[in-house]
C-alpha positions in Angstrom: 8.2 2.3 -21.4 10.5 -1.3 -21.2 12.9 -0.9 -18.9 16.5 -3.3 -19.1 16.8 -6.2 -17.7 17.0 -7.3 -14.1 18.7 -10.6 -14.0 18.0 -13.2 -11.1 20.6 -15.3 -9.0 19.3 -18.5 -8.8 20.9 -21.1 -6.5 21.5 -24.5 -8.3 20.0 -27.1 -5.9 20.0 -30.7 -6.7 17.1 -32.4 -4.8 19.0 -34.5 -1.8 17.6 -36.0 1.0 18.4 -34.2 4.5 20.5 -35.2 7.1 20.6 -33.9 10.5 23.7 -32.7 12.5 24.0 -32.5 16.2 23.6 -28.8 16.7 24.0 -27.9 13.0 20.4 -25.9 13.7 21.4 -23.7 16.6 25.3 -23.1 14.9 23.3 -21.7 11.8 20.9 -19.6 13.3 23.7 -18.1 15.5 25.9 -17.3 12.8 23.0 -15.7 10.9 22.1 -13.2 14.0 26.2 -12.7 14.1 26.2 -11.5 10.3 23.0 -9.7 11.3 24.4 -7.9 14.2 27.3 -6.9 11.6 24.6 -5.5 9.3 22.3 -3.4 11.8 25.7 -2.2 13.5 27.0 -0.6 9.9 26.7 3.4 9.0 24.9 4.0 5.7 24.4 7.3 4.0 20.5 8.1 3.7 18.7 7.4 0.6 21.6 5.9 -0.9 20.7 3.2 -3.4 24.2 2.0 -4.2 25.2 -0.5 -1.4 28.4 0.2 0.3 31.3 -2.4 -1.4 32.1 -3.2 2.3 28.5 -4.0 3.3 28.1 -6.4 -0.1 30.2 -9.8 1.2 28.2 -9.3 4.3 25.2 -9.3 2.7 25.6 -11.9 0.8 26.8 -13.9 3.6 23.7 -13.2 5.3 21.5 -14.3 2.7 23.2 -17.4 2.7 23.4 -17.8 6.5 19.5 -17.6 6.2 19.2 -20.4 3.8 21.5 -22.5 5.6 19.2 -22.5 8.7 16.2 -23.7 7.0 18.0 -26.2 5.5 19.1 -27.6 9.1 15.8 -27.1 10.6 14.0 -29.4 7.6 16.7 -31.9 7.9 16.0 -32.7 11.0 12.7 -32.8 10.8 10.5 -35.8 11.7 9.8 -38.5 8.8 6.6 -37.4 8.4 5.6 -34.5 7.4 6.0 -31.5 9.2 3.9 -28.8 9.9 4.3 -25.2 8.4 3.4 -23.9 11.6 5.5 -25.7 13.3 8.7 -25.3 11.7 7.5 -21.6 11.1 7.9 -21.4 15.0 10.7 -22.9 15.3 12.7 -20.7 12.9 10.8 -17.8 14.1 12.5 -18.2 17.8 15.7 -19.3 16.6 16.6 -16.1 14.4 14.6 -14.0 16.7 12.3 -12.7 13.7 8.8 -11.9 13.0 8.9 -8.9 16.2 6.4 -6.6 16.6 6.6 -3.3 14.3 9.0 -0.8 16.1 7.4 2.9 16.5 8.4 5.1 13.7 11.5 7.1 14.3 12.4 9.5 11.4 15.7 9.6 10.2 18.1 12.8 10.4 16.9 15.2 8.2 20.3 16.2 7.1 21.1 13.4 4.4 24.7 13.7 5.1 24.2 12.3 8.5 24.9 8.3 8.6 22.3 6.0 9.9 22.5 2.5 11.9 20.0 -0.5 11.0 19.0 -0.1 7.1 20.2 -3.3 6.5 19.0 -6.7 7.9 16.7 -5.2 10.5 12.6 -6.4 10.6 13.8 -9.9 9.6 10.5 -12.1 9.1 10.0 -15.9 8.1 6.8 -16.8 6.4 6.3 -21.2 6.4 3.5 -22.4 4.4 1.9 -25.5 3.0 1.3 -25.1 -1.0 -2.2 -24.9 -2.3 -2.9 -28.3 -4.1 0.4 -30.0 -3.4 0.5 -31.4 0.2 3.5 -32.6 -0.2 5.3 -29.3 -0.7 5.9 -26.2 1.7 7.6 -22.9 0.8 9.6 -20.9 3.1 9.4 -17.0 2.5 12.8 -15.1 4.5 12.4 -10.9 4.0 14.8 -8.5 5.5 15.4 -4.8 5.3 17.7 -3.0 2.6 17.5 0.7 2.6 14.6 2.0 0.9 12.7 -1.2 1.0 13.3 -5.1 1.3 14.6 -8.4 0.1 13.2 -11.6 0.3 14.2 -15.0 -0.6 11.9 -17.8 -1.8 12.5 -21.6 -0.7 10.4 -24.9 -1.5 11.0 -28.3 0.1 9.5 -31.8 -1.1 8.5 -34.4 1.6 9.6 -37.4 0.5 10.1 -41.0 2.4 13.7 -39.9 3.1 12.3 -36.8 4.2 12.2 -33.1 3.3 14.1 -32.6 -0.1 14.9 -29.4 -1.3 13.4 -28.0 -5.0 13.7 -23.9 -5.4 16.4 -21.8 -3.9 15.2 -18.1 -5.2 17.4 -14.7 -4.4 18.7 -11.9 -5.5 22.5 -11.5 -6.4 25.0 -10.1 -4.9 23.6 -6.8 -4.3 25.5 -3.8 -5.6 22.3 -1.3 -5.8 18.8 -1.7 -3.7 17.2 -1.9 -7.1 18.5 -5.4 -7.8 16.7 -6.5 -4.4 13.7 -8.9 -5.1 11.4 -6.4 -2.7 8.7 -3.8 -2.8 6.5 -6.8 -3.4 7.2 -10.4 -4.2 4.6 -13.1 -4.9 4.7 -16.2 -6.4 2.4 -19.1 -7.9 3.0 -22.9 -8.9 1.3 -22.7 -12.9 0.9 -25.7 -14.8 4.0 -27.8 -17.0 4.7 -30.6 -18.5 3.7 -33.8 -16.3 7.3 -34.9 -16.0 8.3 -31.8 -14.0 5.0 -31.8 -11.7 5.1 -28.0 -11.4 6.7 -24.6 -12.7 7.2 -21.5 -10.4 5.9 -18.4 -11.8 8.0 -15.8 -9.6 7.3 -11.9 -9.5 8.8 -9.2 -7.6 9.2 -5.2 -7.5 12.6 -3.3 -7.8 13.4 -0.8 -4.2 14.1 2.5 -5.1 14.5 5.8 -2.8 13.6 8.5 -4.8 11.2 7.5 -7.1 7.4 6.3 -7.2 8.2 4.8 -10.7 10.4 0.9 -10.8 10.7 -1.7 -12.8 8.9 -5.4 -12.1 10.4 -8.7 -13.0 8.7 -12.0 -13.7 10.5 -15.3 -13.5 9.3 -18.7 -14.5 11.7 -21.6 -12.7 11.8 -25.2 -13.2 12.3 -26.2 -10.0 15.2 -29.2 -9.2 13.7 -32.6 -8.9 14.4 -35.7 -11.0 18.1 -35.5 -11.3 17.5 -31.9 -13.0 19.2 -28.6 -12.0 17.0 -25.8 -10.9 16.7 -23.9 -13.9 15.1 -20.3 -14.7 13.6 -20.8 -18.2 12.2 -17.4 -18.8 12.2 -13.9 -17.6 10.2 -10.4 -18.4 10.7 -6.8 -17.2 8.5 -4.4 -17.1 7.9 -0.9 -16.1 5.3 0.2 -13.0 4.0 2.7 -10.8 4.5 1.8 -7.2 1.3 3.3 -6.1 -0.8 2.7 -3.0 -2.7 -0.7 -4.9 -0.9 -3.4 -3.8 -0.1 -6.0 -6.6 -2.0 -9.3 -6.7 -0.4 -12.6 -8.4 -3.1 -14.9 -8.4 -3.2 -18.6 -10.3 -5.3 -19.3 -13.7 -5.7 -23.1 -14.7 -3.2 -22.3 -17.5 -1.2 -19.4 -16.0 -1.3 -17.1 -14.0 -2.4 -13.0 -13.6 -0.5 -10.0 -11.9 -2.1 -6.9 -11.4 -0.7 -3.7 -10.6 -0.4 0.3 -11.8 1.6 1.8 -14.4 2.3 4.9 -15.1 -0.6 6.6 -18.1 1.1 8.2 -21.3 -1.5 11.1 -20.1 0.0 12.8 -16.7 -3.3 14.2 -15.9 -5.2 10.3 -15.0 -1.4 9.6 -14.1 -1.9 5.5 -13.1 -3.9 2.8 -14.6 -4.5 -0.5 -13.9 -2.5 -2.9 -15.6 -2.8 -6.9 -16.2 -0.7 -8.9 -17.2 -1.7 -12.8 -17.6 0.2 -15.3 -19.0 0.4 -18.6 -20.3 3.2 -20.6 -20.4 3.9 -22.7 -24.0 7.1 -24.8 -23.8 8.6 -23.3 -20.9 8.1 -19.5 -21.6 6.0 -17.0 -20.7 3.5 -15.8 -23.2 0.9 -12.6 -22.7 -2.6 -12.9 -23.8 -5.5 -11.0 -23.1 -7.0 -9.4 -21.3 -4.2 -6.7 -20.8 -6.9 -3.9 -19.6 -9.8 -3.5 -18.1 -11.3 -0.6 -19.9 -11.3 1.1 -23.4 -9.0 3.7 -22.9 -6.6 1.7 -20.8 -6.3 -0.7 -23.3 -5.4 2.4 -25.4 -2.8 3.2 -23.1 -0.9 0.1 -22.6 -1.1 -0.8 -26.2 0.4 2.9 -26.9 3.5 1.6 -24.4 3.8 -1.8 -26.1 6.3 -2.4 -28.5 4.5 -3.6 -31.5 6.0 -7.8 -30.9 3.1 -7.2 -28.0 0.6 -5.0 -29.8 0.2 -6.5 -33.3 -1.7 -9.6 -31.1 -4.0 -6.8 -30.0 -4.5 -5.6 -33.2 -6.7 -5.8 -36.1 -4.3 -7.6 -38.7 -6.6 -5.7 -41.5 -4.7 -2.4 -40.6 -1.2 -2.3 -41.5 -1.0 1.3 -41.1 -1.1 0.8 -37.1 2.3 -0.4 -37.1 3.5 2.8 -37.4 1.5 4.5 -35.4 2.9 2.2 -32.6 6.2 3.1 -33.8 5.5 6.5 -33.5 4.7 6.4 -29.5 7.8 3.9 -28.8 9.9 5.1 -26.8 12.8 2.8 -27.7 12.8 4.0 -30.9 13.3 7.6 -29.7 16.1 7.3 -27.9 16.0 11.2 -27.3 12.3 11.1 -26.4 11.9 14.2 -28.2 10.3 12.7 -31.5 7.1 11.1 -29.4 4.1 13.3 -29.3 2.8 13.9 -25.6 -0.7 12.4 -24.9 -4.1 14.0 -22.9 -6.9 11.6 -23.3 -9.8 13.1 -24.5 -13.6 11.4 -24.5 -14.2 7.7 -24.6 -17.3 7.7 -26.5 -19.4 4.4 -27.4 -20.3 4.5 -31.1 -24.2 4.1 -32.2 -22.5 1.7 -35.3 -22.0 -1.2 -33.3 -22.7 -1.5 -29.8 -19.5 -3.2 -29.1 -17.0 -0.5 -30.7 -15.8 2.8 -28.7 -13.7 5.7 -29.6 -10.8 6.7 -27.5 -9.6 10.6 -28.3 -5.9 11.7 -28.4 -5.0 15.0 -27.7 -1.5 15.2 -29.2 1.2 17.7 -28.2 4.6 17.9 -30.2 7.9 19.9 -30.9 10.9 20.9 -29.1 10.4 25.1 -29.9 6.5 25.7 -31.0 4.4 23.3 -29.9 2.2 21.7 -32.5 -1.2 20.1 -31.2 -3.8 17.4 -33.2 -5.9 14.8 -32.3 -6.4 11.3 -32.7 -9.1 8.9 -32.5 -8.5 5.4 -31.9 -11.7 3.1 -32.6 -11.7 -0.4 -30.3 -13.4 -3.1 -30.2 -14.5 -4.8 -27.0 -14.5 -9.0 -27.2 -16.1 -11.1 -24.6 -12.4 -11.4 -22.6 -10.0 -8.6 -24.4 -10.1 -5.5 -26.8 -8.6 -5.1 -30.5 -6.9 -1.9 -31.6 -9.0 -1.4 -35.0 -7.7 1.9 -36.3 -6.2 5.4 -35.2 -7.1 8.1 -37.1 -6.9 12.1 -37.7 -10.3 12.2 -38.3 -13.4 11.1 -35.7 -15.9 8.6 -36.1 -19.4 10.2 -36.6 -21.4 7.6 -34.9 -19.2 7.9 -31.9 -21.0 10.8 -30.4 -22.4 10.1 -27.1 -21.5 11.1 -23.6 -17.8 10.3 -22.4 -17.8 7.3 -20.4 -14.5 7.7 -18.7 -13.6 10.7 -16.4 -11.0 9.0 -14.2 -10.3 11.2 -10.9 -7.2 14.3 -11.8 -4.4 13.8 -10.0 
């Protein structure tokens, strides 16, 4: 299931050379620990995921306030280049962050009861050098909302004039802890057109407090450098389970892959592995395979693709499958009531071809007497991916041997 939207605040920031101050460093980092105080001294209710109007300009201002002490700290940094660690340090002791863990101390257990510190408390700063570009260094700033975290994303250039800033990346103003760029965030520099040196592939999780299921975002940026304005030139949404796999962003030489879990059609296996790699083809993002790592998983995400997505998984000999994608949509059942519920039955490999399998459906649907069927959908496994080759009533016969998939019950 596609969830809407979650749109990004990015920061215009034109790449100019930094000056330094007399004490611009130590005013900014004090001002941030004064908005900070603000924040860690405010009563919130418990598990509330709208954030209180009053707390939101402080926020904000926050945010900013953080941004606005890197950017003193690089401008008056030595000519040559510095070092991550170094101005990690540096920014680490002036906004008194990166503390130990503090011991767990559980909140009220009446809800009604207000709480002190859900916002801007565990403030870390994360400095490092880019893989494969010396020249660049990214500055990672994450902070506490309630039920989760925010984070902001910074990238400098060194150049002769000295450190130049490219990427400003944060969340807007926040007016629910969903719209917070937390529960993971990870990014990677993916390949571009020469003239713009790199892209930023940017990918975060969406806090929620009552709920193992969010919504992910990916976000590719051109970054500001050449007289150009930082620029976010495409953007994708998706569903996920925030289960106890932690996602992984890593680069491909023409992209880039996220893995994480989402949430089976079939309650019973209840999470999957999901991938998701792209390419990117004139600044946007475009899937390709593979998009699974198994038979019936590949069953399942093409089941909660929309058929834009799925019709590149599938066999373009079968028309008929388009509407058996419709069918399992859920944005074209607004009510939900129309869409059959699915248990996964065998995954069987099929004595016809040693590369085909058969993954069962066991369909249940109707609002007052339950009707029940089965489907069979036949796959074909390629050297990288999997094709959707038909879904029908009836089974194959030479798919008869042993399942091959009996994923732990929940």
């Amino acid at each position: 299931m596609r969830l809407p939207i979650l749109l990004a605040l990015l920061i215009p920031s034109t790449a100019i050379a930094q000056s330094c101050a007399p004490g611009s460093l130590g005013e900014a980092a004090a001002r941030a620990l004064g908005i900070q105080r603000k924040l860690l001294a405010t009563s919130t209710e418990q598990m509330e995921t709208d954030v209180p109007p009053a707390l939101q300009p402080n926020l904000e201002t926050f945010k900013q306030s953080l941004i606005d002490t890197v950017q003193a700290e690089l401008g008056c940094a030595e000519t040559a280049p510095a070092n991550a660690e170094q101005v990690q340090s540096v920014l680490i002791r002036l906004l008194q962050a990166n503390k130990p863990e503090k011991p767990f101390t559980p909140d009220p257990p009446d809800f009604n009861t207000p709480v002190t510190g859900d916002y801007g408390d565990d403030l870390k700063v994360d400095v490092k050098a880019v893989p494969k570009h010396p020249d660049l260094m990214s500055i990672q700033i994450t902070y506490d909302i309630e039920c989760g975290e925010d984070n902001i994303l910074l990238l400098y250039r060194h150049t002769p004039s000295g450190w130049e800033r490219e990427l400003v990346y944060k969340s807007p103003i926040l007016k629910n802890v969903g719209e917070a760029f937390g529960d993971f965030f990870q990014f990677s520099l993916v390949p571009s057109d020469p003239r713009q040196q790199y892209l930023v592939a940017a990918a975060h999780g969406a806090p929620w407090c009552s709920s193992r299921m969010s919504e992910f975002s990916v976000d590719l940026l051109s970054p500001s450098a050449g007289g150009r304005q930082q620029a976010r030139l495409d953007h994708v949404n998706y569903a996920y389970s925030r289960g106890d796999a932690t996602p992984r962003l890593k680069p491909e030489p023409d992209g880039f892959e996220l893995r994480l879990n989402l949430s089976s059609r079939d309650i019973n296996f209840f999470e999957y592995t999901g991938i998701f790699r792209y390419i990117t083809t004139d600044g946007k993002l475009q899937r390709i395979q593979p998009i699974a790592n198994n038979a019936r998983a590949f069953v399942d995400e093409w089941l909660d693709s929309p058929w834009k997505e799925a019709s590149q998984w599938t066999d373009a000999s079968t028309p008929q499958l388009k509407a058996a994608s419709n069918r399992f949509d859920f944005s074209l059942h607004p009510d939900y009531e129309n869409v059959p519920e699915i248990e996964f039955g065998p995954t069987r490999a099929c004595t016809s071809d040693p590369h085909l399998f058969q993954v069962q459906l066991n369909l249940s649907e109707g609002t007052k007497e339950e009707k029940h069927s089965n489907l069979y959908a036949q796959v074909r496994q390629n050297p990288n991916s999997f094709t959707m080759l038909s879904i029908t009533p009836q089974p194959d016969p030479t798919c008869n041997g042993p399942d091959l998939m009996k994923p732990a019950k929940r």
